[in-house]
mmCIF file of the N, C-alpha and C atoms, coordinates in Angstrom:
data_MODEL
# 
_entry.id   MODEL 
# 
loop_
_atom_site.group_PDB 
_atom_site.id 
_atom_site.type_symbol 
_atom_site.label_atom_id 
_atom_site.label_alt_id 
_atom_site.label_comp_id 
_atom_site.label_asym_id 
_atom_site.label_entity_id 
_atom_site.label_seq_id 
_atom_site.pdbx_PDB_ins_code 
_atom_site.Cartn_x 
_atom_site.Cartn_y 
_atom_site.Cartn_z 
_atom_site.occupancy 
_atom_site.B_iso_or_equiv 
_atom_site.pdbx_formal_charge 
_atom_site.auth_seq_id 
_atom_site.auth_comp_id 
_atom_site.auth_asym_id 
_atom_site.auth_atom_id 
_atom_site.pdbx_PDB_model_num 
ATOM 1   N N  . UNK A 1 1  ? -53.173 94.985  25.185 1.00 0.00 ? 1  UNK A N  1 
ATOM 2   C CA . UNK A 1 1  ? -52.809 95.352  26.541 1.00 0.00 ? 1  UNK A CA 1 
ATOM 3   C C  . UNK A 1 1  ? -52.734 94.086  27.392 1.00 0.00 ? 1  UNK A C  1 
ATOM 4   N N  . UNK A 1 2  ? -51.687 93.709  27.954 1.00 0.00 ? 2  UNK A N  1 
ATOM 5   C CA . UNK A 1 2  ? -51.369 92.987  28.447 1.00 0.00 ? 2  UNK A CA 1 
ATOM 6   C C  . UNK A 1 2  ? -51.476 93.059  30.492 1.00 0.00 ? 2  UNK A C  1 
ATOM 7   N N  . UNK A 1 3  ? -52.570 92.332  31.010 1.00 0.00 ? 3  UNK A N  1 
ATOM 8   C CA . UNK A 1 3  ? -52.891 93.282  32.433 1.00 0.00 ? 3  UNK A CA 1 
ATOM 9   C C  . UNK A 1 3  ? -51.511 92.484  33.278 1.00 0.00 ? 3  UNK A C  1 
ATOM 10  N N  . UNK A 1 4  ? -50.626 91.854  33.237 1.00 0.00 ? 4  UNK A N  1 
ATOM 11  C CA . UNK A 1 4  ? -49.364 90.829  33.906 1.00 0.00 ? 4  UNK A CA 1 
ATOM 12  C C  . UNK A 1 4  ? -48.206 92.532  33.373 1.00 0.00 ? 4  UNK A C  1 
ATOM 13  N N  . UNK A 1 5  ? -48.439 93.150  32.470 1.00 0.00 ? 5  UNK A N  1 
ATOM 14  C CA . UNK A 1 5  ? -47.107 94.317  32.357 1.00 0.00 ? 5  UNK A CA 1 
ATOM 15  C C  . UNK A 1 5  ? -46.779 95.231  33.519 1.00 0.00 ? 5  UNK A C  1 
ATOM 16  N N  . UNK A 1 6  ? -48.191 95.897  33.990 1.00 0.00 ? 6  UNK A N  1 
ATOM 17  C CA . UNK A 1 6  ? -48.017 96.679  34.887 1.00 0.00 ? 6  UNK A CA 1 
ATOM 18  C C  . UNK A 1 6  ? -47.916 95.768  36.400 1.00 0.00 ? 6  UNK A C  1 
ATOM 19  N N  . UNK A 1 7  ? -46.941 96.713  36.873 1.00 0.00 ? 7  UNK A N  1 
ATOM 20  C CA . UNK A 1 7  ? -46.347 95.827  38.229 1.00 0.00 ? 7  UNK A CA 1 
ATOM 21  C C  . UNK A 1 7  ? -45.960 97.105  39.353 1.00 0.00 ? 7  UNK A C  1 
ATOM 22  N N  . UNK A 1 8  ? -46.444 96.337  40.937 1.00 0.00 ? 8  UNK A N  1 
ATOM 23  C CA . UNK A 1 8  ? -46.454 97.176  41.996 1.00 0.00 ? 8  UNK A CA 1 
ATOM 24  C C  . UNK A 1 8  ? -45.610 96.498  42.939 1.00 0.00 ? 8  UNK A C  1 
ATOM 25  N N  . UNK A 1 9  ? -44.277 96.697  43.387 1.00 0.00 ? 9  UNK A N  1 
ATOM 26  C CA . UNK A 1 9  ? -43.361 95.613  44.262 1.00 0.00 ? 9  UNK A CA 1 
ATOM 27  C C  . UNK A 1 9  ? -43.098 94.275  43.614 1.00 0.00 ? 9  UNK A C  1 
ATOM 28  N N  . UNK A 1 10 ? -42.915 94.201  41.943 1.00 0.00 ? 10 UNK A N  1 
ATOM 29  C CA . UNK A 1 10 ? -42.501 93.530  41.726 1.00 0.00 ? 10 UNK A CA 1 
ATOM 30  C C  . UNK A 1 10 ? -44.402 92.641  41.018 1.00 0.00 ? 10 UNK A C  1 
ATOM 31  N N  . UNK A 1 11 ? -44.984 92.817  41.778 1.00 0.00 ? 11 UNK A N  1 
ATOM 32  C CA . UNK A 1 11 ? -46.384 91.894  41.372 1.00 0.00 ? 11 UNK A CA 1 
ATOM 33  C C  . UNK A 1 11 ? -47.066 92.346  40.265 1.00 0.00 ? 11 UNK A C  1 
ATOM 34  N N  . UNK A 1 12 ? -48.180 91.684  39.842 1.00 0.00 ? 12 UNK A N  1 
ATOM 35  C CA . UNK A 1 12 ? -49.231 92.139  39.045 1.00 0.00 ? 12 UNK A CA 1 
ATOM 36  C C  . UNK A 1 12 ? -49.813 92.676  39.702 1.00 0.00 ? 12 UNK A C  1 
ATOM 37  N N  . UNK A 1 13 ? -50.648 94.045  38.768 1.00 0.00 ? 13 UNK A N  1 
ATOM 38  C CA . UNK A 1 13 ? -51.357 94.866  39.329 1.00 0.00 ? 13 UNK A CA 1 
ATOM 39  C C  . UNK A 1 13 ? -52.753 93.629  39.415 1.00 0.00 ? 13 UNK A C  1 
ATOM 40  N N  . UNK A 1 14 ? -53.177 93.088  38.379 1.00 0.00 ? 14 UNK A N  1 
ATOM 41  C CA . UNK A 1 14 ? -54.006 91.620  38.124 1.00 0.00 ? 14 UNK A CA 1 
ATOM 42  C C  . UNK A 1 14 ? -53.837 90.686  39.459 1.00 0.00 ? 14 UNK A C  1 
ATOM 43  N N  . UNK A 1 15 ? -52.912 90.530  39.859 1.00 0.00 ? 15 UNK A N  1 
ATOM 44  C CA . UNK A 1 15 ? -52.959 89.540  41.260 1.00 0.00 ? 15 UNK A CA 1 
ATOM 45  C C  . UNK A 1 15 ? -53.928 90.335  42.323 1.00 0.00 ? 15 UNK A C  1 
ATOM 46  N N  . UNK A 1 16 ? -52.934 91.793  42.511 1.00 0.00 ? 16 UNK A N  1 
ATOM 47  C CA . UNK A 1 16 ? -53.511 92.580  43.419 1.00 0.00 ? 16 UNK A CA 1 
ATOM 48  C C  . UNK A 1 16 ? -55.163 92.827  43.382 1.00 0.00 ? 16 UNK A C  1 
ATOM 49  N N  . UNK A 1 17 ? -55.325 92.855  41.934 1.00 0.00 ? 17 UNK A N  1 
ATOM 50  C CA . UNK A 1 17 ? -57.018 92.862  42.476 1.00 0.00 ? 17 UNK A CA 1 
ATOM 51  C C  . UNK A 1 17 ? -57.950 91.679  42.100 1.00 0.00 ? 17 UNK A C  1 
ATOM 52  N N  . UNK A 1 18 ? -57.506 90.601  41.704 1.00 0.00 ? 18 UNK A N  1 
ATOM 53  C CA . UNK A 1 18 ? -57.934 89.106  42.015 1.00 0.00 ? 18 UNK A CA 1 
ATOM 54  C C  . UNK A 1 18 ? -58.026 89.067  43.441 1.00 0.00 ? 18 UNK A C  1 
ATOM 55  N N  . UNK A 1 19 ? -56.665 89.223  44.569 1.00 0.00 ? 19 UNK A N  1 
ATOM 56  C CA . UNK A 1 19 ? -56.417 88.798  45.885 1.00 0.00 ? 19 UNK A CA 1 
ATOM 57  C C  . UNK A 1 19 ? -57.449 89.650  46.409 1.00 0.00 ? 19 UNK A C  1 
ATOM 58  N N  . UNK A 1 20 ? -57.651 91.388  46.128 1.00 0.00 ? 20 UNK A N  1 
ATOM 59  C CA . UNK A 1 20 ? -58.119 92.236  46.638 1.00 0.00 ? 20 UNK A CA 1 
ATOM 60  C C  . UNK A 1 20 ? -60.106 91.663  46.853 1.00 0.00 ? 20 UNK A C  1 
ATOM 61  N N  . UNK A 1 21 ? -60.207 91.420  45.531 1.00 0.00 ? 21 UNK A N  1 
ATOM 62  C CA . UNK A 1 21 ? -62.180 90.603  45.723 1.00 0.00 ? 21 UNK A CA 1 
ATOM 63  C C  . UNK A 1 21 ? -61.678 89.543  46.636 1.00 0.00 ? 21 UNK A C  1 
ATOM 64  N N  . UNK A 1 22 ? -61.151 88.737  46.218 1.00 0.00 ? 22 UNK A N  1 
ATOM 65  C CA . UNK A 1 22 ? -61.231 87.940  47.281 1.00 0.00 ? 22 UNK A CA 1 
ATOM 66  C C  . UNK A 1 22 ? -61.108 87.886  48.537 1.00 0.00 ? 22 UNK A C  1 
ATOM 67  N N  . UNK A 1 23 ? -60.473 89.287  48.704 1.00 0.00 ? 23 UNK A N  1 
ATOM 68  C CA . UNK A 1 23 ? -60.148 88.751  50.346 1.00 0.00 ? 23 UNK A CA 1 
ATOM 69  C C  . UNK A 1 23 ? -61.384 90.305  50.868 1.00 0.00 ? 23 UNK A C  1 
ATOM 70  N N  . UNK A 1 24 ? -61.963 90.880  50.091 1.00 0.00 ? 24 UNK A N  1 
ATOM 71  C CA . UNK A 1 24 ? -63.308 92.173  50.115 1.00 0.00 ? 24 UNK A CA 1 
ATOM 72  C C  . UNK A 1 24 ? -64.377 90.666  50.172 1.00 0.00 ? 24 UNK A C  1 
ATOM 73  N N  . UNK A 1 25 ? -64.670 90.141  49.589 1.00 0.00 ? 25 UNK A N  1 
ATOM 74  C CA . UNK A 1 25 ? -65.839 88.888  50.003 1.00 0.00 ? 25 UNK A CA 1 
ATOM 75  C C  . UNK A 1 25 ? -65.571 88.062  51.190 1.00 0.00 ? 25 UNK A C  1 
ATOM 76  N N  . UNK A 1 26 ? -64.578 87.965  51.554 1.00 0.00 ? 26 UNK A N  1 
ATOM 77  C CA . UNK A 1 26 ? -64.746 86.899  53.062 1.00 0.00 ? 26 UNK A CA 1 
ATOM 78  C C  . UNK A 1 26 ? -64.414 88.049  53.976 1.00 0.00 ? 26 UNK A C  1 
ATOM 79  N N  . UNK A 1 27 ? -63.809 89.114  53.654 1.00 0.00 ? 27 UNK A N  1 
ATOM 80  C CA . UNK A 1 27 ? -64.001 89.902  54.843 1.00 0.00 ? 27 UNK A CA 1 
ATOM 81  C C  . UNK A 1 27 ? -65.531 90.364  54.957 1.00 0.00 ? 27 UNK A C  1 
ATOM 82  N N  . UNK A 1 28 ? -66.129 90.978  54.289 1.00 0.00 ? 28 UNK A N  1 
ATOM 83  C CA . UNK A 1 28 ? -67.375 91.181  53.915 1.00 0.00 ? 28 UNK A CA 1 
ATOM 84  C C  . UNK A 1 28 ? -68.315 90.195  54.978 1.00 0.00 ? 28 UNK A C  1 
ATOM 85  N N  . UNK A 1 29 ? -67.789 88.897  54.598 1.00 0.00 ? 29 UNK A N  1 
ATOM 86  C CA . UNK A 1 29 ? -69.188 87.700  54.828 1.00 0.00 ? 29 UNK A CA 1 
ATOM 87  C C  . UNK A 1 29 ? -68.653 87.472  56.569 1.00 0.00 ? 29 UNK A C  1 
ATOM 88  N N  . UNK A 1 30 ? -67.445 87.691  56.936 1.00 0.00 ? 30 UNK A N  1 
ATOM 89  C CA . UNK A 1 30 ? -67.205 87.522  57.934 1.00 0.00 ? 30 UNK A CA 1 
ATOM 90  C C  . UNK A 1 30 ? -67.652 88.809  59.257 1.00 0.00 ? 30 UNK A C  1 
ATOM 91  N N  . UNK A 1 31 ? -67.649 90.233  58.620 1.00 0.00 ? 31 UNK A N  1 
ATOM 92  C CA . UNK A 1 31 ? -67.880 91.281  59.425 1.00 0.00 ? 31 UNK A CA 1 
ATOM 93  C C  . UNK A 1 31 ? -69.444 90.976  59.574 1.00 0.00 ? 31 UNK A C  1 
ATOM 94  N N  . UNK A 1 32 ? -70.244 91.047  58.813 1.00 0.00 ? 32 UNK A N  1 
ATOM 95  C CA . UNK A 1 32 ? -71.528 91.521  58.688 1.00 0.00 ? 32 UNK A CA 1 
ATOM 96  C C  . UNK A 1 32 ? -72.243 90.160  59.171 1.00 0.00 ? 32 UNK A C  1 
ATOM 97  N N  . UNK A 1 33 ? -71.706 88.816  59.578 1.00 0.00 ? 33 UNK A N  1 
ATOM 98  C CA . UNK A 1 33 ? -72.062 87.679  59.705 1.00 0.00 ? 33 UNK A CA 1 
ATOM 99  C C  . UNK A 1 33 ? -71.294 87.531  61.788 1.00 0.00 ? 33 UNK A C  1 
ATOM 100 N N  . UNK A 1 34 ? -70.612 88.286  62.076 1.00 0.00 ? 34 UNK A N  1 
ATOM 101 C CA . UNK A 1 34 ? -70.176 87.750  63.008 1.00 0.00 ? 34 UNK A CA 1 
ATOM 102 C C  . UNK A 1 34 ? -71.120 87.651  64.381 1.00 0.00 ? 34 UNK A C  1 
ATOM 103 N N  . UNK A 1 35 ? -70.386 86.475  65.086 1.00 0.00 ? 35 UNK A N  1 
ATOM 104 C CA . UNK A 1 35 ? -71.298 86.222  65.900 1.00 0.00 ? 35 UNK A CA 1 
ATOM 105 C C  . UNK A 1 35 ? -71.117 86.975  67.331 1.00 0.00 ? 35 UNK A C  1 
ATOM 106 N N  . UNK A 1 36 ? -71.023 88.124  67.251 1.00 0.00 ? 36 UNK A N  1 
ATOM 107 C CA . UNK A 1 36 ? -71.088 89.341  68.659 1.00 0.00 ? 36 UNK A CA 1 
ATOM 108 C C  . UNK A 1 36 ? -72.103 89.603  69.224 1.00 0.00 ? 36 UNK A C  1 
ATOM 109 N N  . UNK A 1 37 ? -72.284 90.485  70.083 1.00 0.00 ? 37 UNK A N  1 
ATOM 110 C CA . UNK A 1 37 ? -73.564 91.120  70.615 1.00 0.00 ? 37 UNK A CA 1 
ATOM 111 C C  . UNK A 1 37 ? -73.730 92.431  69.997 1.00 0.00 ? 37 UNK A C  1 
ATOM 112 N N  . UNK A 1 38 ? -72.517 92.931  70.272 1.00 0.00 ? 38 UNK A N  1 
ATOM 113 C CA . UNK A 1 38 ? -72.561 94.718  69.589 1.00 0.00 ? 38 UNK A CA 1 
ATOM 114 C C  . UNK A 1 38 ? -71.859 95.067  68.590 1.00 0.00 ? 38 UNK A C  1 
ATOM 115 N N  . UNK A 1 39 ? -72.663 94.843  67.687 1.00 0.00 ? 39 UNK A N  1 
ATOM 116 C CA . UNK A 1 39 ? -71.911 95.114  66.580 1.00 0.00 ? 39 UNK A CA 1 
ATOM 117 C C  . UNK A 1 39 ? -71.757 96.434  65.837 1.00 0.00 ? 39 UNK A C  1 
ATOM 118 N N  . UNK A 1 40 ? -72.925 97.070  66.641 1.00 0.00 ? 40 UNK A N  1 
ATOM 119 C CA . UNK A 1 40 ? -73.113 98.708  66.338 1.00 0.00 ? 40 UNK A CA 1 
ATOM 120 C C  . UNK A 1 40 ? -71.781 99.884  66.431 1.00 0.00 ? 40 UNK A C  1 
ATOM 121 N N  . UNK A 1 41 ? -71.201 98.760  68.263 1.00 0.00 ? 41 UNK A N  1 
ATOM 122 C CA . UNK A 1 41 ? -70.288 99.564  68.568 1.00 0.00 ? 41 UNK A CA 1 
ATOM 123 C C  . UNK A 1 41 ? -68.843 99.609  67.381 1.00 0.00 ? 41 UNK A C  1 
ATOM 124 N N  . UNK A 1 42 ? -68.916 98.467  66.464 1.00 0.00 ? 42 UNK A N  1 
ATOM 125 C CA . UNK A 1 42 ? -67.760 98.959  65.843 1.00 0.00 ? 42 UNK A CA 1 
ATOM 126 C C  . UNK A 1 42 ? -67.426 100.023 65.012 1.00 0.00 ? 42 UNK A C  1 
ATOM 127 N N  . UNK A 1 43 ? -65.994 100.093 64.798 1.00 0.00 ? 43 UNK A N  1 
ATOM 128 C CA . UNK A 1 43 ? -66.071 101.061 63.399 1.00 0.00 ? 43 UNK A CA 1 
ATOM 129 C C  . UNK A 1 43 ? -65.670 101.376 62.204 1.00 0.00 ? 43 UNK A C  1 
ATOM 130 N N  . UNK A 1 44 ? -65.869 102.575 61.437 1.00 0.00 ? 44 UNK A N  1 
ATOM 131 C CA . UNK A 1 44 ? -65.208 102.392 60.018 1.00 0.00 ? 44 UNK A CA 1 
ATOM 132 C C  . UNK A 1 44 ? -63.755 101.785 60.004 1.00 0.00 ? 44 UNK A C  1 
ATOM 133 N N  . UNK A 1 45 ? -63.194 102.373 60.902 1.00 0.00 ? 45 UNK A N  1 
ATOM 134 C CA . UNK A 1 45 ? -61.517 102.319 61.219 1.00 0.00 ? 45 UNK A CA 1 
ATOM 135 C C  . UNK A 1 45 ? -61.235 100.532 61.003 1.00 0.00 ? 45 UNK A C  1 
ATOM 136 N N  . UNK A 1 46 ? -61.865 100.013 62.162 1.00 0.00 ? 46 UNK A N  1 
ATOM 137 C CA . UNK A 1 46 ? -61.415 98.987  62.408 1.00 0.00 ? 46 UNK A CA 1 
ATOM 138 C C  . UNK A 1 46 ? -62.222 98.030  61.663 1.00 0.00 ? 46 UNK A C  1 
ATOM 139 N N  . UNK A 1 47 ? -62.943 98.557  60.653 1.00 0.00 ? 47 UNK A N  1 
ATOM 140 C CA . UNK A 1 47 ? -63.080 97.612  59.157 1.00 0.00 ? 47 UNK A CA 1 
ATOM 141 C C  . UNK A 1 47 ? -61.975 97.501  58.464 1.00 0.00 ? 47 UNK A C  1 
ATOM 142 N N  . UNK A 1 48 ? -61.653 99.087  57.788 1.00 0.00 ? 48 UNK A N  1 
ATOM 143 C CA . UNK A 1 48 ? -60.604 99.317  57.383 1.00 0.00 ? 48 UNK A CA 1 
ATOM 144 C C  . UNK A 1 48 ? -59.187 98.569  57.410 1.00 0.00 ? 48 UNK A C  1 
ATOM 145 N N  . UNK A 1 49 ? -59.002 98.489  58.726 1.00 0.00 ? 49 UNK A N  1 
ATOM 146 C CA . UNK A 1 49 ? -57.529 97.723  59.611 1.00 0.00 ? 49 UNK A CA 1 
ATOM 147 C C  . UNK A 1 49 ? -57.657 96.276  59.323 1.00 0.00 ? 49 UNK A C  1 
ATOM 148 N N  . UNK A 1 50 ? -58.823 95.564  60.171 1.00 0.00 ? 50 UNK A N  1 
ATOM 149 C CA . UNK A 1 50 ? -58.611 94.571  59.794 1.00 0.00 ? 50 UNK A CA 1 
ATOM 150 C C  . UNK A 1 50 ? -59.098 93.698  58.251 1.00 0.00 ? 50 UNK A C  1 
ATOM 151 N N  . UNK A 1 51 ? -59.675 94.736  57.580 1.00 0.00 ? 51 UNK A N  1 
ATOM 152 C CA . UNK A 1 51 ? -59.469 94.375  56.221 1.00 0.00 ? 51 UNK A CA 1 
ATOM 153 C C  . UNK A 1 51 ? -58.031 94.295  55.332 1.00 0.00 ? 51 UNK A C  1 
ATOM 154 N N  . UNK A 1 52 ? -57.560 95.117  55.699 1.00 0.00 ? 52 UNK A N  1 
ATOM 155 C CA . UNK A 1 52 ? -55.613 95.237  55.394 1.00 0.00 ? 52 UNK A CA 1 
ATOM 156 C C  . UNK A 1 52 ? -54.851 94.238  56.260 1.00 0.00 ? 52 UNK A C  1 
ATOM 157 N N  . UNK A 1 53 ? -55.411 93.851  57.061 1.00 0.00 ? 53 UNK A N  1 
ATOM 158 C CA . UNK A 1 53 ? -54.797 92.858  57.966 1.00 0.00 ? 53 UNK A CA 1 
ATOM 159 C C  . UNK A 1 53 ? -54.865 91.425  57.314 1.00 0.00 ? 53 UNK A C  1 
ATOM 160 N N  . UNK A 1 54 ? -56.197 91.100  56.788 1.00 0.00 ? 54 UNK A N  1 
ATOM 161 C CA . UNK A 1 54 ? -56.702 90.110  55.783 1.00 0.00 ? 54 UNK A CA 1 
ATOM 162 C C  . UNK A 1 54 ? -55.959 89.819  54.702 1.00 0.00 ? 54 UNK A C  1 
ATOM 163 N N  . UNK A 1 55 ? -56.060 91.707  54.094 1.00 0.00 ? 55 UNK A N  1 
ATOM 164 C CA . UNK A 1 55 ? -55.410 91.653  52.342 1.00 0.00 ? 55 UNK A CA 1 
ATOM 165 C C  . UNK A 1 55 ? -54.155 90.553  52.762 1.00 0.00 ? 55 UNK A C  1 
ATOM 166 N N  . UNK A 1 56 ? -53.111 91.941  53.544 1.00 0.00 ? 56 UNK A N  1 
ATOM 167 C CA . UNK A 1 56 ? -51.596 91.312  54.304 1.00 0.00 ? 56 UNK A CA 1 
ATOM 168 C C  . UNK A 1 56 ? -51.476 89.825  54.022 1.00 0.00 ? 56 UNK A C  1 
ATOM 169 N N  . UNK A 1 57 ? -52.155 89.185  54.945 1.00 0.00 ? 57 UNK A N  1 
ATOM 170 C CA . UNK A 1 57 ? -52.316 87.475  55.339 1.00 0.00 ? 57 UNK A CA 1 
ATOM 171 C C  . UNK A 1 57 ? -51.996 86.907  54.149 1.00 0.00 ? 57 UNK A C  1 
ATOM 172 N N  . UNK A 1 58 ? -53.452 87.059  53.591 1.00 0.00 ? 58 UNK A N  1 
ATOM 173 C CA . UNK A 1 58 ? -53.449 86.311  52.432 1.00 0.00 ? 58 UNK A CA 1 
ATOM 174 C C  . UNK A 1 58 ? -52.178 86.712  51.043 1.00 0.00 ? 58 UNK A C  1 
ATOM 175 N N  . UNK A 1 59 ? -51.693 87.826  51.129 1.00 0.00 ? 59 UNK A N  1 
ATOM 176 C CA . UNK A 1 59 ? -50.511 87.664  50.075 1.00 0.00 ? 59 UNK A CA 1 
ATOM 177 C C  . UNK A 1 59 ? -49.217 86.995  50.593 1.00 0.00 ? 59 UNK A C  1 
ATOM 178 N N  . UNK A 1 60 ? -49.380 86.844  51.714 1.00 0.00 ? 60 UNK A N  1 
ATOM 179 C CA . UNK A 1 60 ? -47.972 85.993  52.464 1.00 0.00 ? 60 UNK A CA 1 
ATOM 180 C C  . UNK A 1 60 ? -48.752 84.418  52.416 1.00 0.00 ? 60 UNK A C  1 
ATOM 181 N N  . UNK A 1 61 ? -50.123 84.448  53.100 1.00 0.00 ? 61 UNK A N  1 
ATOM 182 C CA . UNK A 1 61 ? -50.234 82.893  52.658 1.00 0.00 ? 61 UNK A CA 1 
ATOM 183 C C  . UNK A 1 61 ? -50.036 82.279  51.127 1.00 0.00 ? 61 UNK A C  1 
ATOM 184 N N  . UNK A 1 62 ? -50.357 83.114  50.188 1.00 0.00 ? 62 UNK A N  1 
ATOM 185 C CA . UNK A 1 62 ? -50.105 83.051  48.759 1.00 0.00 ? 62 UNK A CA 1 
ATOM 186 C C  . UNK A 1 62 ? -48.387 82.683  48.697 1.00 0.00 ? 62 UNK A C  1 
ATOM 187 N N  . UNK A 1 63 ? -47.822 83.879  48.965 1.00 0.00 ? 63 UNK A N  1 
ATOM 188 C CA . UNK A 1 63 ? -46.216 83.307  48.835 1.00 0.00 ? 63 UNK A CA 1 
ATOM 189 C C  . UNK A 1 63 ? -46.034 82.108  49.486 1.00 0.00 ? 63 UNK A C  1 
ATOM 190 N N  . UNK A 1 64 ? -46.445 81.769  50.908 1.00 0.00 ? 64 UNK A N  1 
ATOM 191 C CA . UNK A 1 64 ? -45.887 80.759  51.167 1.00 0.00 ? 64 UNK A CA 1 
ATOM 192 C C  . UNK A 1 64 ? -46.350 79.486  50.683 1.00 0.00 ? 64 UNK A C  1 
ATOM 193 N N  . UNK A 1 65 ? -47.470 79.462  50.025 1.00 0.00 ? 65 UNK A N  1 
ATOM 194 C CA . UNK A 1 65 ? -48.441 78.280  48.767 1.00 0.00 ? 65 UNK A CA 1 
ATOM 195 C C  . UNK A 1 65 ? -47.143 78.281  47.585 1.00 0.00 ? 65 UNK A C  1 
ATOM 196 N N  . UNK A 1 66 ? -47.132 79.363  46.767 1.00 0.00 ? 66 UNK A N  1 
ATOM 197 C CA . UNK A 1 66 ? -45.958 79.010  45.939 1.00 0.00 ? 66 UNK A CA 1 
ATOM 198 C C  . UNK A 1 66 ? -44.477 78.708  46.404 1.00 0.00 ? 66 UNK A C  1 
ATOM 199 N N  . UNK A 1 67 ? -44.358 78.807  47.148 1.00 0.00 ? 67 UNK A N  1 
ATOM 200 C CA . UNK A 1 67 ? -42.725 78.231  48.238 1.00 0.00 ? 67 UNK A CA 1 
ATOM 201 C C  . UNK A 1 67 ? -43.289 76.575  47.868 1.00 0.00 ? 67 UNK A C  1 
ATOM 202 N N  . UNK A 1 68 ? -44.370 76.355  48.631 1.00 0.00 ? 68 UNK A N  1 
ATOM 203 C CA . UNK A 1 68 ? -44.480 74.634  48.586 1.00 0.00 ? 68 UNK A CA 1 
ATOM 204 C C  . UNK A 1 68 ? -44.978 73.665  47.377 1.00 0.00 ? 68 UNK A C  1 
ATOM 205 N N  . UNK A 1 69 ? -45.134 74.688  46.679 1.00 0.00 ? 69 UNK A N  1 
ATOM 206 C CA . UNK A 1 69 ? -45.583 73.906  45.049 1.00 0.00 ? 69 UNK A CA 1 
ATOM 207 C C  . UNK A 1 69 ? -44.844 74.278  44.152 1.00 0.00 ? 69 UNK A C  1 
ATOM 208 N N  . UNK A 1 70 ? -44.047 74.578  44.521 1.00 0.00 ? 70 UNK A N  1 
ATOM 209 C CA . UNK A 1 70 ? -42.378 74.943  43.377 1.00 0.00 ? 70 UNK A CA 1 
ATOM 210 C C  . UNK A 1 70 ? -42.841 76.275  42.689 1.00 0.00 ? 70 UNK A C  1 
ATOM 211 N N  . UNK A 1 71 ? -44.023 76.897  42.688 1.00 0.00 ? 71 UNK A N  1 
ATOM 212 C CA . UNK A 1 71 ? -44.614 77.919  41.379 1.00 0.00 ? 71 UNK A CA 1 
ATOM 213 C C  . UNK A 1 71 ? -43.228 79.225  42.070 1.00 0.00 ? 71 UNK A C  1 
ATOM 214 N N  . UNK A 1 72 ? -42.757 79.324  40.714 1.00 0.00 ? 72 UNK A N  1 
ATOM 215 C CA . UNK A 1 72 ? -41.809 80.273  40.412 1.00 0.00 ? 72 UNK A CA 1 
ATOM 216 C C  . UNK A 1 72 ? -42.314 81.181  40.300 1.00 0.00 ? 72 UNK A C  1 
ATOM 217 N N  . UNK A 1 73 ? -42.037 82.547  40.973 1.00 0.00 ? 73 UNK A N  1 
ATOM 218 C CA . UNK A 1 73 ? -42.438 83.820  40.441 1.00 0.00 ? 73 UNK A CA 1 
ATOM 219 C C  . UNK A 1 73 ? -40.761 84.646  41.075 1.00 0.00 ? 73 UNK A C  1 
ATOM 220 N N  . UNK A 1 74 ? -41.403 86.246  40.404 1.00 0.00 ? 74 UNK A N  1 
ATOM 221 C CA . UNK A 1 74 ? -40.188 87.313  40.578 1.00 0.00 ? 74 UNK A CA 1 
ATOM 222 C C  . UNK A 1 74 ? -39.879 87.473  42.139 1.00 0.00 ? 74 UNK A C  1 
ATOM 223 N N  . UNK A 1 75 ? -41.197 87.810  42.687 1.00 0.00 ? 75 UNK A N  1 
ATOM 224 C CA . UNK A 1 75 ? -41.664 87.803  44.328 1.00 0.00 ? 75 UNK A CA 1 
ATOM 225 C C  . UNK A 1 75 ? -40.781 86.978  44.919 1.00 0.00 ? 75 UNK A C  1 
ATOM 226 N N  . UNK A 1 76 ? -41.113 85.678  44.816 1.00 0.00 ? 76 UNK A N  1 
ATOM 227 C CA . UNK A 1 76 ? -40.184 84.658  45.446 1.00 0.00 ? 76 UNK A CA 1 
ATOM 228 C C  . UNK A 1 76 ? -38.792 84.700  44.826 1.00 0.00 ? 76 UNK A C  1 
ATOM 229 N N  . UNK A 1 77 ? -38.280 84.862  43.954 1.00 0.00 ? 77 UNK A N  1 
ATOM 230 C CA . UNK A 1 77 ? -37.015 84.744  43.668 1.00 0.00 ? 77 UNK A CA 1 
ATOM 231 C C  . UNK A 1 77 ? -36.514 85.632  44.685 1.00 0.00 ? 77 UNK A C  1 
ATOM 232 N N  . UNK A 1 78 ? -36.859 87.371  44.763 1.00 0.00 ? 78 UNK A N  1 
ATOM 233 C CA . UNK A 1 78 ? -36.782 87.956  45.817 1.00 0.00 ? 78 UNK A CA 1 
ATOM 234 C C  . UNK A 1 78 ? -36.414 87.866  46.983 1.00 0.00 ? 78 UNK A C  1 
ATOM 235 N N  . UNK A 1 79 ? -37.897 86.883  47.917 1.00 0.00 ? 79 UNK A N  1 
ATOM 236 C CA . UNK A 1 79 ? -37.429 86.477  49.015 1.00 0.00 ? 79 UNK A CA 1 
ATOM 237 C C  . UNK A 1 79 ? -36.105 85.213  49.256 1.00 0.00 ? 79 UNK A C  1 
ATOM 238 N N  . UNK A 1 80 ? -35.808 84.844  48.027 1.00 0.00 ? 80 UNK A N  1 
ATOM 239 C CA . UNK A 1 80 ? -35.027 83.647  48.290 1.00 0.00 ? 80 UNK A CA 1 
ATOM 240 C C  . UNK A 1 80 ? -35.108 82.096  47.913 1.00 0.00 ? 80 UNK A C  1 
ATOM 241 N N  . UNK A 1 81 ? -36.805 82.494  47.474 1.00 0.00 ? 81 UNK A N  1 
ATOM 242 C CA . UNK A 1 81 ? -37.040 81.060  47.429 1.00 0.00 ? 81 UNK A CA 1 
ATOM 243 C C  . UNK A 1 81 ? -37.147 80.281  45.993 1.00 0.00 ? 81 UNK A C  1 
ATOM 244 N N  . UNK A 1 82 ? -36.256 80.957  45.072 1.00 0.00 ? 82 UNK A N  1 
ATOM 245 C CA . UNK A 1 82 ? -36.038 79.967  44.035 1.00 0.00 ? 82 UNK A CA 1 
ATOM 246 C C  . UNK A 1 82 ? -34.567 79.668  43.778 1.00 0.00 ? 82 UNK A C  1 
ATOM 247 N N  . UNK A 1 83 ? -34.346 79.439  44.982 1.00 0.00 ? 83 UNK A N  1 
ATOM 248 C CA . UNK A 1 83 ? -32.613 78.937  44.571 1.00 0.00 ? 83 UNK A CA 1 
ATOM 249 C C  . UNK A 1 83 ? -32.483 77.547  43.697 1.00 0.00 ? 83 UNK A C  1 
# 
């Protein structure tokens, strides 16, 4: 079994949950670490949100890392950027 076969928009399902811990640990260290007063008042929701807001980021900062180091993938051919 090969985990690079199965694919979601073109990606590895394997990227998606490499990117996914990674970006569940700094969101993690960043919510429960921040420097507020009320932190009670937040909520599930807006864990939720800006955890997807995070995931988001970081798969576009990812594309735009392989844009500047030549790394070829399907993704980028996509957007354009392996002409």
């Amino acid at each position: 079994m090969n985990l690079r076969d199965y694919r979601i928009l073109n990606l590895a399902v394997i990227d998606y949950v490499v990117t996914f811990v990674f970006v569940l640990i700094l969101h993690s260290y960043m919510w429960f670490y921040a420097d507020i007063s009320n932190k009670t008042k937040r909520t599930y929701l807006q864990y939720i949100i800006s955890l997807l807001y995070i995931f988001i980021s970081i798969l576009g900062l990812a594309t735009i890392l392989h844009f500047f180091f030549g790394i070829k993938s399907v993704f980028s051919k996509y957007l354009g950027f392996n002409d």
